[in-house]
PDB file as gemmi writes it, atoms N, CA and C in Angstrom:
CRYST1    1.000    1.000    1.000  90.00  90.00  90.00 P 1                      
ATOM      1  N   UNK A   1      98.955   7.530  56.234  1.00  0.00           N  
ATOM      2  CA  UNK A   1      99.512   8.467  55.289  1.00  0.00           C  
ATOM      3  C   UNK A   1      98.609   9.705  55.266  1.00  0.00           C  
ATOM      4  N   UNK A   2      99.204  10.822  54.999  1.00  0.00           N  
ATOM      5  CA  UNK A   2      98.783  12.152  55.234  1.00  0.00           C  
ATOM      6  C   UNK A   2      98.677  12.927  53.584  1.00  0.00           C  
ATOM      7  N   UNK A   3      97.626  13.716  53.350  1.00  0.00           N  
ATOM      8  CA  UNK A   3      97.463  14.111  51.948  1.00  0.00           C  
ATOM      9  C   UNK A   3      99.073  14.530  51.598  1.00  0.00           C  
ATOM     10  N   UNK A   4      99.694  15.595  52.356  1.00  0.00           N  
ATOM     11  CA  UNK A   4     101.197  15.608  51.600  1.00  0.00           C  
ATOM     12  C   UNK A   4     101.845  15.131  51.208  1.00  0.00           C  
ATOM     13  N   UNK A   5     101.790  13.833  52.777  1.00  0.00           N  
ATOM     14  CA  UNK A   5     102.493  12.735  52.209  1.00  0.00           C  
ATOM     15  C   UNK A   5     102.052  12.039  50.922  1.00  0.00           C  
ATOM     16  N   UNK A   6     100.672  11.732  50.412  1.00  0.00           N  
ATOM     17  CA  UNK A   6     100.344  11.109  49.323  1.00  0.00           C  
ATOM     18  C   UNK A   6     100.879  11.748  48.317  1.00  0.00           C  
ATOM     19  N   UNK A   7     100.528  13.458  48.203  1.00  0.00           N  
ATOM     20  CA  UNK A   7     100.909  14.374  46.995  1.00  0.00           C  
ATOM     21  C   UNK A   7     102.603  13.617  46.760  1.00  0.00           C  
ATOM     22  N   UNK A   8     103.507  13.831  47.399  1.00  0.00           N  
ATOM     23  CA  UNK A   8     104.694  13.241  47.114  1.00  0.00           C  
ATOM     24  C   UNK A   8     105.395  12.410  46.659  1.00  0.00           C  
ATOM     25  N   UNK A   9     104.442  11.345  47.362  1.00  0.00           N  
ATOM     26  CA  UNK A   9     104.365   9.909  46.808  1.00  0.00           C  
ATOM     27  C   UNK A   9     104.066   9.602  45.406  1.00  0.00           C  
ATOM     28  N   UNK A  10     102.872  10.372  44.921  1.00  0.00           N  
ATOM     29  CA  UNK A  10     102.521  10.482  43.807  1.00  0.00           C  
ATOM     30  C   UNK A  10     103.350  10.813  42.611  1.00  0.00           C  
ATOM     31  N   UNK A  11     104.503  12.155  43.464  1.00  0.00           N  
ATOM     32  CA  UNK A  11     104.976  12.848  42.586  1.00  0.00           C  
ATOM     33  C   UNK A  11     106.481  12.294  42.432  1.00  0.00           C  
ATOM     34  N   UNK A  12     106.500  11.420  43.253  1.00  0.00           N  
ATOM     35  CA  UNK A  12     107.795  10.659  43.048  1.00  0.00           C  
ATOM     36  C   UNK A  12     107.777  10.078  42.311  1.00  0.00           C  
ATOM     37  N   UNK A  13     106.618   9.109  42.503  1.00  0.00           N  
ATOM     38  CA  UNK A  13     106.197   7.626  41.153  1.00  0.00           C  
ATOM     39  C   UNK A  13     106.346   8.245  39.781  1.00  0.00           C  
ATOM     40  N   UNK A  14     105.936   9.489  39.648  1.00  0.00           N  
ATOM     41  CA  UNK A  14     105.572  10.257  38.425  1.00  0.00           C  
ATOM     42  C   UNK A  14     107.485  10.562  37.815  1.00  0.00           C  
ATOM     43  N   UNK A  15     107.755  11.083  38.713  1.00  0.00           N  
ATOM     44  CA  UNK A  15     109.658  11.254  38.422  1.00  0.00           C  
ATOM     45  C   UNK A  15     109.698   9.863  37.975  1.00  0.00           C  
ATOM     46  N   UNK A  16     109.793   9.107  39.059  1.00  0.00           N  
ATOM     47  CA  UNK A  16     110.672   7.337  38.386  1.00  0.00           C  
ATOM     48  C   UNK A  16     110.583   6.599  37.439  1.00  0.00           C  
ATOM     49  N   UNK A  17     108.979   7.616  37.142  1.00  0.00           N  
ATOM     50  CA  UNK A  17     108.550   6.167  35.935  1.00  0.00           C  
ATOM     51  C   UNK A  17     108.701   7.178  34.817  1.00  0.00           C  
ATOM     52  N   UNK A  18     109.248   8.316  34.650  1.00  0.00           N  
ATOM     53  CA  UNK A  18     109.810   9.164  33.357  1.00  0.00           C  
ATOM     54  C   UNK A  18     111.440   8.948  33.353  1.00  0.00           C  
ATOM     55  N   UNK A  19     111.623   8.700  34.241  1.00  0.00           N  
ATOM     56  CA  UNK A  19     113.246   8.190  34.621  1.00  0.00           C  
ATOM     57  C   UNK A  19     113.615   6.396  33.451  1.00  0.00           C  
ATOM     58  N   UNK A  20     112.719   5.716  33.928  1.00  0.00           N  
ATOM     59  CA  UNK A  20     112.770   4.510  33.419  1.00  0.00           C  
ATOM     60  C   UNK A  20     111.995   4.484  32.300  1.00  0.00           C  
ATOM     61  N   UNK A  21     111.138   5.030  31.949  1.00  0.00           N  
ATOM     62  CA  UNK A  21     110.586   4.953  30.401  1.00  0.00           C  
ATOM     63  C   UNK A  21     110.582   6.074  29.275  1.00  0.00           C  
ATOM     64  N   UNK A  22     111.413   7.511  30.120  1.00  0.00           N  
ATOM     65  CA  UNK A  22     111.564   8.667  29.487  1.00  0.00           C  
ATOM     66  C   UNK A  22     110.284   9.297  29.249  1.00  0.00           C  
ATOM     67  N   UNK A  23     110.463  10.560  29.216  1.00  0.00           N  
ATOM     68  CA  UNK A  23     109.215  11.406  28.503  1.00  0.00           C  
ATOM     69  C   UNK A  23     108.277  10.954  27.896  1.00  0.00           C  
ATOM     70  N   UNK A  24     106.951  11.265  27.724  1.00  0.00           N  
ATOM     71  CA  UNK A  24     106.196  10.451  26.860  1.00  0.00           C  
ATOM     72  C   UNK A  24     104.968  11.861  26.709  1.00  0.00           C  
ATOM     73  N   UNK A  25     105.013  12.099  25.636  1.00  0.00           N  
ATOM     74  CA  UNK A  25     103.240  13.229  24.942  1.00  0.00           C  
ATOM     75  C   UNK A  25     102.156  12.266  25.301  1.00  0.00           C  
ATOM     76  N   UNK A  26     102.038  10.471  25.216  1.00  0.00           N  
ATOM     77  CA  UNK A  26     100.478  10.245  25.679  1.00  0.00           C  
ATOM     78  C   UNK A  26     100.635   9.558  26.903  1.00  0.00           C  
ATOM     79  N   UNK A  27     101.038   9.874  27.713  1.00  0.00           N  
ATOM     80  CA  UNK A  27     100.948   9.283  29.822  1.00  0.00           C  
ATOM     81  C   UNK A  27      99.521   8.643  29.488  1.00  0.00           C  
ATOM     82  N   UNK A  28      99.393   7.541  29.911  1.00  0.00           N  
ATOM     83  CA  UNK A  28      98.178   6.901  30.584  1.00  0.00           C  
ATOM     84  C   UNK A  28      97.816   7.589  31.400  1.00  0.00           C  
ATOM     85  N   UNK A  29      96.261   7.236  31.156  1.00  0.00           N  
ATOM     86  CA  UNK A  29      95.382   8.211  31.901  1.00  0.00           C  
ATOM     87  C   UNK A  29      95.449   7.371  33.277  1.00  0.00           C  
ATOM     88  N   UNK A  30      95.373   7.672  34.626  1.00  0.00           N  
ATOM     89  CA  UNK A  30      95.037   6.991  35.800  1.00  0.00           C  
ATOM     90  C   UNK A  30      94.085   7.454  36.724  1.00  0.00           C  
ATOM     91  N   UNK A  31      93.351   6.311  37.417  1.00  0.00           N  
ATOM     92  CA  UNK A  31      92.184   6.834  38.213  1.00  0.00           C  
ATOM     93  C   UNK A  31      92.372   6.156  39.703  1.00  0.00           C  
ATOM     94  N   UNK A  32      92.730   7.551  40.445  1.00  0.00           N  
ATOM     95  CA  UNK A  32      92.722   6.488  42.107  1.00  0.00           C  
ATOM     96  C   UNK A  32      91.868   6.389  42.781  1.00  0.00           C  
ATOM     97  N   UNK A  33      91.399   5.403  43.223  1.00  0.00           N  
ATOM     98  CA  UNK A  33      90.052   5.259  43.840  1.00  0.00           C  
ATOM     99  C   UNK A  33      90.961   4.484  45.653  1.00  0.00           C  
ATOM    100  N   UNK A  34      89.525   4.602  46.521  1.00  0.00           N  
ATOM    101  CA  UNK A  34      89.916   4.262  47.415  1.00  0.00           C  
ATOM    102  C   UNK A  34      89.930   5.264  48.387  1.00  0.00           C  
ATOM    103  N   UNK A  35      90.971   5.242  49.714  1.00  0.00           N  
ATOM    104  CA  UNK A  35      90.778   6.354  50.724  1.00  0.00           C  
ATOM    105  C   UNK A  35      91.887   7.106  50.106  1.00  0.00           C  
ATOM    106  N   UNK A  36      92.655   7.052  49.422  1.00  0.00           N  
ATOM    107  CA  UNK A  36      93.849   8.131  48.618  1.00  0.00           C  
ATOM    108  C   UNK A  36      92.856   9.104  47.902  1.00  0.00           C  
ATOM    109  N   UNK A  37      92.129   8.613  47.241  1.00  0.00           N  
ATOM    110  CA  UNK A  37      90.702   9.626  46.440  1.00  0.00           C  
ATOM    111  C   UNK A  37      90.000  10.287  46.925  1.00  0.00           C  
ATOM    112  N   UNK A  38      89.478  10.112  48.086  1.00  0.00           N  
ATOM    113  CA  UNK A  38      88.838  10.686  49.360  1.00  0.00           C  
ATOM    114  C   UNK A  38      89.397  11.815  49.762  1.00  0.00           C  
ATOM    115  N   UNK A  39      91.131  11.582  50.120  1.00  0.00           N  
ATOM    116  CA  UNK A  39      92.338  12.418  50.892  1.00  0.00           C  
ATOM    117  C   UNK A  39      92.212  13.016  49.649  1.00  0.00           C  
ATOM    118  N   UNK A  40      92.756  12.974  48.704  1.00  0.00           N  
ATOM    119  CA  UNK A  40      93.398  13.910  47.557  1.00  0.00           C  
ATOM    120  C   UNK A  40      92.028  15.148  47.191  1.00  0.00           C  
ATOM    121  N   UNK A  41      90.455  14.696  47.006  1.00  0.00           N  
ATOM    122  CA  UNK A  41      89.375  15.675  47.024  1.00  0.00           C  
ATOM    123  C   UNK A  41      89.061  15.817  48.009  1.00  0.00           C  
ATOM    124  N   UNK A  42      89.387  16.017  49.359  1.00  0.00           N  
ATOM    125  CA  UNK A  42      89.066  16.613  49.970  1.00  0.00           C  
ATOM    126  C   UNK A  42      88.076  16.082  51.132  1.00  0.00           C  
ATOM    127  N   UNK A  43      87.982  15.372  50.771  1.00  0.00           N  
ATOM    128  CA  UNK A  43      86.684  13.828  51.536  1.00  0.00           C  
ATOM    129  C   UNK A  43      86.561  13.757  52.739  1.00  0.00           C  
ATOM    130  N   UNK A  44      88.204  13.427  53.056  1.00  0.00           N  
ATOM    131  CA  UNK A  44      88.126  13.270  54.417  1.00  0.00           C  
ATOM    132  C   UNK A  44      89.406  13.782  54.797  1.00  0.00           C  
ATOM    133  N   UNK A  45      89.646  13.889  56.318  1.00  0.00           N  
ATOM    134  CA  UNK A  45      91.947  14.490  56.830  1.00  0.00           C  
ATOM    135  C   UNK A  45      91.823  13.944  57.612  1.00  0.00           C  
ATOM    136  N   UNK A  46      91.147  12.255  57.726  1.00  0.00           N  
ATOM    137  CA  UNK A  46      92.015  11.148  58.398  1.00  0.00           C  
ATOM    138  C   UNK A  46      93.076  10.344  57.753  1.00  0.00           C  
ATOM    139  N   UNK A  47      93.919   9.760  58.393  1.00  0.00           N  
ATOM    140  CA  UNK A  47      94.996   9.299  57.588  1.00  0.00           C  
ATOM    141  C   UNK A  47      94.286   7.960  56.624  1.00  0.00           C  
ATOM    142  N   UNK A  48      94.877   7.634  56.102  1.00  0.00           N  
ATOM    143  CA  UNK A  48      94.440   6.322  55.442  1.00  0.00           C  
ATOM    144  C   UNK A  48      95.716   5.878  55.353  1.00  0.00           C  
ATOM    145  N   UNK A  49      95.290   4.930  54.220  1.00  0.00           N  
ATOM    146  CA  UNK A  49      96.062   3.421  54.111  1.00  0.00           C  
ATOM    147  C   UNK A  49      98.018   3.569  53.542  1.00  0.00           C  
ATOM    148  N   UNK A  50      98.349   2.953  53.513  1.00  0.00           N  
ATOM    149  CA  UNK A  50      99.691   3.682  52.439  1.00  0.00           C  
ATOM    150  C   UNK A  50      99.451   2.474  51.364  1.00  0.00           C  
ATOM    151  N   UNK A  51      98.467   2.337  50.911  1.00  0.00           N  
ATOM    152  CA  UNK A  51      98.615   1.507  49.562  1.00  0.00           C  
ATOM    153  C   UNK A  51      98.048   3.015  48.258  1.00  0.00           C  
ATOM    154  N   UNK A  52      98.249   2.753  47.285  1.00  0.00           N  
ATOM    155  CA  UNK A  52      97.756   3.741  46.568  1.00  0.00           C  
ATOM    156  C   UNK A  52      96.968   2.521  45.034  1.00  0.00           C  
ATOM    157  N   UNK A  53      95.593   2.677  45.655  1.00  0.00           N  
ATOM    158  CA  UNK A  53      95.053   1.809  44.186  1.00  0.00           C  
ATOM    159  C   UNK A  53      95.130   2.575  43.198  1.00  0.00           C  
ATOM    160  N   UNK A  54      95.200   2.647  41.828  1.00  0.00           N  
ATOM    161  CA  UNK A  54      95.412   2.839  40.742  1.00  0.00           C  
ATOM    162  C   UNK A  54      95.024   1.578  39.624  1.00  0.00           C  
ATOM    163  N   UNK A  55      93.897   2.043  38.535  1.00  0.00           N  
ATOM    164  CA  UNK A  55      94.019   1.012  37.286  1.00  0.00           C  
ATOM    165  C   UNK A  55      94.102   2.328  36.060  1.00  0.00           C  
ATOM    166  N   UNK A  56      94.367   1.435  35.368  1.00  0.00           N  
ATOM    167  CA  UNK A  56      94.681   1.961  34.255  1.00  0.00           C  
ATOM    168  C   UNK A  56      93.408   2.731  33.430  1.00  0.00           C  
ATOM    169  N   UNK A  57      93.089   4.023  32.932  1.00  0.00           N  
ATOM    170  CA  UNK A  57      91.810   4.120  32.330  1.00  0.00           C  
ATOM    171  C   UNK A  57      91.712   3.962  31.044  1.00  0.00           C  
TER     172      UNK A  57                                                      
END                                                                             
């Protein structure tokens, strides 16, 4: 997976899950760690994994 591709991915999950739980003023905070965290600051522009870790903060 490629940073765009992640940005997208991201921004899809973000659509679906306002789709299925509606709007919300307090979104959980989330922290991605892993090689998605790396790609997204800048770390590294090898591809990585297509898993996206995420826990809850």
């Amino acid at each position: 997976m490629y940073k765009q591709d992640l940005e997208q991915t991201l921004l899809d999950i973000d659509e679906e899950a306002e789709l299925e739980i509606g709007p919300r003023d307090d979104r959980p905070s989330v922290v991605l760690v892993g090689g998605s965290a790396f790609m997204l600051n800048d770390v590294t522009n090898r591809a990585v994994t297509h898993d996206i870790d995420v826990f809850e903060a």
